[in-house]
C-alpha positions as CSV (number, residue, x, y, z in Angstrom):
1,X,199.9,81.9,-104.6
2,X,196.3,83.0,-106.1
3,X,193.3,83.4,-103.7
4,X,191.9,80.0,-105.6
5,X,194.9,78.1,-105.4
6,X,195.3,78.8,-101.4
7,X,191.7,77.9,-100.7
8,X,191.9,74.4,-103.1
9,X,195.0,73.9,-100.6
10,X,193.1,74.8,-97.8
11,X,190.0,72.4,-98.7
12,X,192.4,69.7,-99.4
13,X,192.7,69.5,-95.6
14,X,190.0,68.9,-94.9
15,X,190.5,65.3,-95.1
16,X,193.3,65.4,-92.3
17,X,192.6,63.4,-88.8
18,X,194.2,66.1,-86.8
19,X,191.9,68.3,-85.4
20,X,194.3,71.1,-84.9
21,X,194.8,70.7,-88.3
22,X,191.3,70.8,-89.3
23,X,190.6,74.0,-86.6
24,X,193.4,76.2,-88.6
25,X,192.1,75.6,-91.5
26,X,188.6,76.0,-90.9
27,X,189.4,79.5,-88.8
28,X,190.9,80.6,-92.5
29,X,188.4,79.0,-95.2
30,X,185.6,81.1,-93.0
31,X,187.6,84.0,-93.1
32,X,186.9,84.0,-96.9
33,X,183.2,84.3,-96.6
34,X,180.7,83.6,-98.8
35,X,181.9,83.5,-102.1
36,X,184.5,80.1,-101.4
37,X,180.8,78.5,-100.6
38,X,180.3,77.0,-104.6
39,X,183.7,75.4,-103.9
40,X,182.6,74.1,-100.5
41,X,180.0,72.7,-101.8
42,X,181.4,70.6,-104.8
43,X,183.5,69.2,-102.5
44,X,181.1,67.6,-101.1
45,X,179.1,66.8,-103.7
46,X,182.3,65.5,-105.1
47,X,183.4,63.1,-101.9
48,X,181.7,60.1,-100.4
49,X,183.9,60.9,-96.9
50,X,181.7,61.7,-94.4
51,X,184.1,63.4,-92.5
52,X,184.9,65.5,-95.2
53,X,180.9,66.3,-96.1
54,X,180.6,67.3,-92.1
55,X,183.3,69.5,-92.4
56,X,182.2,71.0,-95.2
57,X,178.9,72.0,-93.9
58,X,180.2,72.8,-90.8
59,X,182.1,75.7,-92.7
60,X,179.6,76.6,-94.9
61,X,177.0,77.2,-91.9
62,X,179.7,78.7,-90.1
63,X,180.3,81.2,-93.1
64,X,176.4,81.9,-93.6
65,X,175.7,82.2,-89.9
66,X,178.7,85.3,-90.3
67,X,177.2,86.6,-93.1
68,X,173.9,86.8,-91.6
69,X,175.0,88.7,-88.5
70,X,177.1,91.4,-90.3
71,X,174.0,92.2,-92.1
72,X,171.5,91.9,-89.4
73,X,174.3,94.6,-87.5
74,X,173.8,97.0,-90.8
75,X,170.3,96.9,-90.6
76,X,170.2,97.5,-86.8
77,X,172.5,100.5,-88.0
78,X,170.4,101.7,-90.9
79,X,167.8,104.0,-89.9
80,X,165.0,102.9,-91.7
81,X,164.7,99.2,-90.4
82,X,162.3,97.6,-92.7
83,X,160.9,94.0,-91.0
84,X,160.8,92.7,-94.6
85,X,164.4,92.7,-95.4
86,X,165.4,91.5,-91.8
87,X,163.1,88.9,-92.0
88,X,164.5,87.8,-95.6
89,X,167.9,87.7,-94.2
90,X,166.9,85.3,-90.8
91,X,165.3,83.2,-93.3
92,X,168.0,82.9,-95.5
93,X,170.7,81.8,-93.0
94,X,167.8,78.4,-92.1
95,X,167.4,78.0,-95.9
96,X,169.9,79.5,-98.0
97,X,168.4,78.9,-101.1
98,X,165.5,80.4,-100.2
99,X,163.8,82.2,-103.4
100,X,163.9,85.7,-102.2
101,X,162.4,87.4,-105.3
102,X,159.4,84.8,-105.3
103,X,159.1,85.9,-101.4
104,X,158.9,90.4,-102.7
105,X,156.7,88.8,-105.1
106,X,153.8,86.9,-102.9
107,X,153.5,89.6,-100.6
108,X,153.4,92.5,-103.5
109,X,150.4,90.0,-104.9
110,X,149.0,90.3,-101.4
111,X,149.4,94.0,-101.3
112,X,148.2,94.5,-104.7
113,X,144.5,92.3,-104.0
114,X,144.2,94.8,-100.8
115,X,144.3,97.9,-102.9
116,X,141.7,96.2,-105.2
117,X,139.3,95.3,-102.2
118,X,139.4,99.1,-100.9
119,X,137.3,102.2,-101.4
120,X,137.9,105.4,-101.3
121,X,136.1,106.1,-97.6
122,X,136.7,102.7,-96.4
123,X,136.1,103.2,-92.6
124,X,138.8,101.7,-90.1
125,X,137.1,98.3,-89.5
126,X,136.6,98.0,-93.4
127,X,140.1,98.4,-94.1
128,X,140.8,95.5,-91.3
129,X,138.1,93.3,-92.9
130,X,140.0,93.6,-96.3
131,X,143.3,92.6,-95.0
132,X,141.2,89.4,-93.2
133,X,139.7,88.7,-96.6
134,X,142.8,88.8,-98.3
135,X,144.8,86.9,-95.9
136,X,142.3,84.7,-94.6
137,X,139.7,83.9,-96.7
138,X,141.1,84.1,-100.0
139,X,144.5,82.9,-99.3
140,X,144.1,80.6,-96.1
141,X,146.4,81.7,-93.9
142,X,146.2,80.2,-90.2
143,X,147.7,79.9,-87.1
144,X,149.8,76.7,-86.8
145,X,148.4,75.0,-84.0
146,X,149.3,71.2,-84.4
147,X,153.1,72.3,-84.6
148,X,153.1,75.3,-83.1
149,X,157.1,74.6,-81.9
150,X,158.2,74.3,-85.5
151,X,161.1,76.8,-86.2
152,X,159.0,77.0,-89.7
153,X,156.2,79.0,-88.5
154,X,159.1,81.7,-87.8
155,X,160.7,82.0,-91.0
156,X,158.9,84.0,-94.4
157,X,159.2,81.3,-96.9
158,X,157.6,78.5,-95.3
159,X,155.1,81.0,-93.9
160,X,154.0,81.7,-97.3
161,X,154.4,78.2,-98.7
162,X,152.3,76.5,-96.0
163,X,150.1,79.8,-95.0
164,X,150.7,79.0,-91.5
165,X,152.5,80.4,-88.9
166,X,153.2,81.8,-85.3
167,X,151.3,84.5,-83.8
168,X,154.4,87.2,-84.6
169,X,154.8,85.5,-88.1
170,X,150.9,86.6,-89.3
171,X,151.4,89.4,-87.4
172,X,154.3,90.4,-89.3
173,X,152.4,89.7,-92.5
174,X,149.7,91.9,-91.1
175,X,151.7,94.8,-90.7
176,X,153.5,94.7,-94.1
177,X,150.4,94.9,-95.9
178,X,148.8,97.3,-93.5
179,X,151.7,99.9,-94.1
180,X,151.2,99.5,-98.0
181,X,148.2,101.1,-97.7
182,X,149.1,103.3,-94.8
183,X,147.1,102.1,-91.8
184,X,148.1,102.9,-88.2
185,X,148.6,98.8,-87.4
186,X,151.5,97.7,-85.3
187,X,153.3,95.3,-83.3
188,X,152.6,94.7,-79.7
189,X,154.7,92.9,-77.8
190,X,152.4,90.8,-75.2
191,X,154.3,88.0,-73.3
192,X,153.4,84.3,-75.1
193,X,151.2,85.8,-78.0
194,X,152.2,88.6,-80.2
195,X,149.1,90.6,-81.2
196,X,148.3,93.9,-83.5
197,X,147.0,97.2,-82.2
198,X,145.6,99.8,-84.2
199,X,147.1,103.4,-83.2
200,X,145.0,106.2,-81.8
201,X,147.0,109.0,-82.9
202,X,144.9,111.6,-82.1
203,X,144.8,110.9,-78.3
204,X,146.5,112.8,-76.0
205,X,145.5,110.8,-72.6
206,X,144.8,107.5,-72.2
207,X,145.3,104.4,-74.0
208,X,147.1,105.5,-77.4
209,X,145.6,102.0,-79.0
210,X,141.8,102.3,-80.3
211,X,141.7,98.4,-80.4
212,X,143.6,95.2,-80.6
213,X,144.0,92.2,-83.9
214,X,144.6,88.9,-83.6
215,X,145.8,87.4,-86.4
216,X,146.6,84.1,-85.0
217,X,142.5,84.1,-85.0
218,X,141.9,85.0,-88.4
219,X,142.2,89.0,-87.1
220,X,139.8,89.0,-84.7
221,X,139.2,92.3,-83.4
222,X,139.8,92.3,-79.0
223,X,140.4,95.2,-76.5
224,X,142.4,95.4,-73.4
225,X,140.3,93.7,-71.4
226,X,141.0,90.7,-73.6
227,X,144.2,91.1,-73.1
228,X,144.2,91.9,-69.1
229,X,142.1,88.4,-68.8
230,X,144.6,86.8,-71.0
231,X,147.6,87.8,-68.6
232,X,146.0,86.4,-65.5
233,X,145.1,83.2,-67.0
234,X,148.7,83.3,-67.7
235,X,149.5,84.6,-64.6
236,X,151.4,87.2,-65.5
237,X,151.5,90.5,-63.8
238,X,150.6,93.3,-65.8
239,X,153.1,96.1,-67.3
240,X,152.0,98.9,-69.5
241,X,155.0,98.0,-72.3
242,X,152.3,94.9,-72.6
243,X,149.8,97.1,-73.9
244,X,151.4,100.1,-76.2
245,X,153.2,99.9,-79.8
246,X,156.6,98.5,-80.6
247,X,158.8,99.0,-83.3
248,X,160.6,96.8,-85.8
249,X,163.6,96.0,-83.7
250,X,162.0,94.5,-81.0
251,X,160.2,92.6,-83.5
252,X,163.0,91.0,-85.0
253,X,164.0,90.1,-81.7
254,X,161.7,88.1,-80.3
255,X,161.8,86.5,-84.0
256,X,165.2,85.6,-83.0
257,X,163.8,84.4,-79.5
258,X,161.1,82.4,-81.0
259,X,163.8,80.7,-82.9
260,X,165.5,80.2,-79.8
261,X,162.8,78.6,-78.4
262,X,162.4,76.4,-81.4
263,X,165.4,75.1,-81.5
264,X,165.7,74.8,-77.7
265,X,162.6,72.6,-77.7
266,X,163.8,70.2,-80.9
267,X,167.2,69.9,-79.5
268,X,169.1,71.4,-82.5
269,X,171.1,72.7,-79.9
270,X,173.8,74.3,-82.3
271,X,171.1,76.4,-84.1
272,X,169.9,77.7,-80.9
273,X,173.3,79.0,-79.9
274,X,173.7,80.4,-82.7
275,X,170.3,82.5,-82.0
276,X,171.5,83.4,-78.3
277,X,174.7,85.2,-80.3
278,X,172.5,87.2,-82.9
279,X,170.2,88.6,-79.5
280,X,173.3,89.3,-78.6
281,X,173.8,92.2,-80.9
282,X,171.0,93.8,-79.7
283,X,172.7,95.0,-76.7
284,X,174.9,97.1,-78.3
C-alpha cells in the first residue's frame, strides 16, 4: 500500500462514531505532518458532516501546532535567533495562510524609508526621531488600547495590517528596524509593559542603559525614574533584571505568554494550552 492510498484509508475514518476509532486514526494522519494537510482540507471542503469537518480541523491544527514547535526548538537551537523568523513562525501556526513574503516585504519598506530619513552624523536622538517618523507619523502605528486583550496585537501580520499592537509587538518592530541600521536599541523586559532601552556601551559602572523608548506612546523617550514610579503604581517590587537588556529568547517568550494571556482571557481555552506547551520548551 502507497503512502496516498493509506492516508485516503485513513481519512475515510474519519466518519466512524467510535472514538477509539477516530483517536488511532488521528494519532497516525498527524504523524504524517504537513504535507497530508491539502488532502485534509478537501475533505472538508468536500463533506457537509460536521463531524467530519471538526475532525478535520482538529488534525490539521493538531499537525500545524507540531510543526510550529519543531521549528520554534531549531531556532531555540540555532545560534543566531533572529525575532523576525520566530515571530513569522508563531504567526503562522494562528493564521496559516499568512502571506509571509508580503510580511519581509513591509518591514524591508519600513527599513528602507529609515535609511532615507538619516544623515550621515545623525546624533542618537535623531536616529530615534526617524524610526518615530517612520513608524508613527508616516505609517500610523499605535498602541491598541480599545482591545488591548486581542491575541492580534501579538501576531506580525495583523500588526502590520491594522498598525496596532501590544507594547512588545511595537517594540519588536522597533528593534528590527533599529538593528537595520545598527543602533544599540533593545528589549527590556519590565513586568505589564515591555519597553526599549538604548545601550550604553561604553559604561563600565552604573546603569548600562543611557535611556528608555516607549513605543506603545509613539516612542516617547523616559528614564528610570519613569519606570521606578511605574512599578510602585503597580506595586511591584523592584529587581534589577527590570531595568537592563534582554535578548531575543526571552522575547519570544513572553510573546508566547502574552498569547497565553490572550487566550486565557477569550476563553479559547485550547489555544492557550497549546501556548503553556511551547513555554514549555524553554526549559530545556
Amino acid at each position: 500500500m502507497t503512502v496516498s492510498k493509506e492516508v485516503k484509508a485513513l481519512i475515510s475514518l474519519l466518519e466512524d462514531p467510535d472514538l477509539e476509532v477516530y483517536n488511532s486514526v488521528k494519532t497516525k494522519l498527524i504523524e504524517y505532518g504537513c504535507h497530508i494537510i491539502p488532502d485534509l482540507e478537501n475533505v472538508w471542503e468536500m463533506n457537509f458532516d460536521s463531524l467530519i469537518q471538526s475532525r478535520a480541523e482538529e488534525i490539521i491544527h493538531d499537525i500545524q501546532f507540531n510543526s510550529t514547535k519543531a521549528q520554534l526548538e531549531d531556532w531555540l537551537a540555532s545560534s543566531k535567533k533572529d525575532l523576525l523568523k520566530a515571530w513569522l513562525i508563531l504567526s503562522k501556526f494562528h493564521y496559516p495562510d499568512l502571506a509571509e513574503e508580503w510580511c519581509n516585504q513591509f518591514i524591508l519598506d519600513l527599513q528602507l524609508k529609515l535609511k532615507e530619513e538619516l544623515h550621515n552624523g545623525s546624533t542618537e536622538i535623531e536616529n530615534i526621531m526617524a524610526i518615530n517618523r517612520i513608524l508613527f507619523n508616516l505609517n500610523g502605528f499605535r498602541g491598541n488600547i480599545k482591545n488591548f486583550h486581542s491575541h492580534d496585537n501579538s501576531l506580525i501580520n495583523t500588526v502590520l495590517k491594522s498598525k496596532k499592537g501590544n507594547p512588545l509587538s511595537l517594540c519588536m518592530i522597533y528593534i528590527i528596524l533599529a538593528q537595520s541600521i545598527n543602533l544599540p536599541i533593545c528589549g527590556v523586559n519590565l513586568p505589564r509593559h515591555f519597553v526599549l532601552g538604548y545601550e550604553n556601551e561604553n559604561a563600565l559602572f552604573g546603569d548600562p542603559i543611557k535611556f528608555y523608548i516607549n513605543p506603545f506612546s509613539k516612542g516617547s523617550i523616559i528614564n528610570r525614574q519613569d519606570l521606578e514610579v511605574f512599578l510602585k503604581r503597580e506595586k511591584i517590587k523592584e529587581d534589577s533584571s527590570f531595568f537592563t537588556a534582554c535578548g531575543n529568547k526571552a522575547m519570544i517568550k513572553r510573546l508566547i505568554n502574552n498569547l497565553l494571556h490572550s487566550y486565557t482571557y477569550s476563553g479559547k481555552q485550547d489555544y492557550a494550552h497549546q501556548m503553556l506547551l511551547l513555554l514549555q520548551i524553554f526549559k530545556k
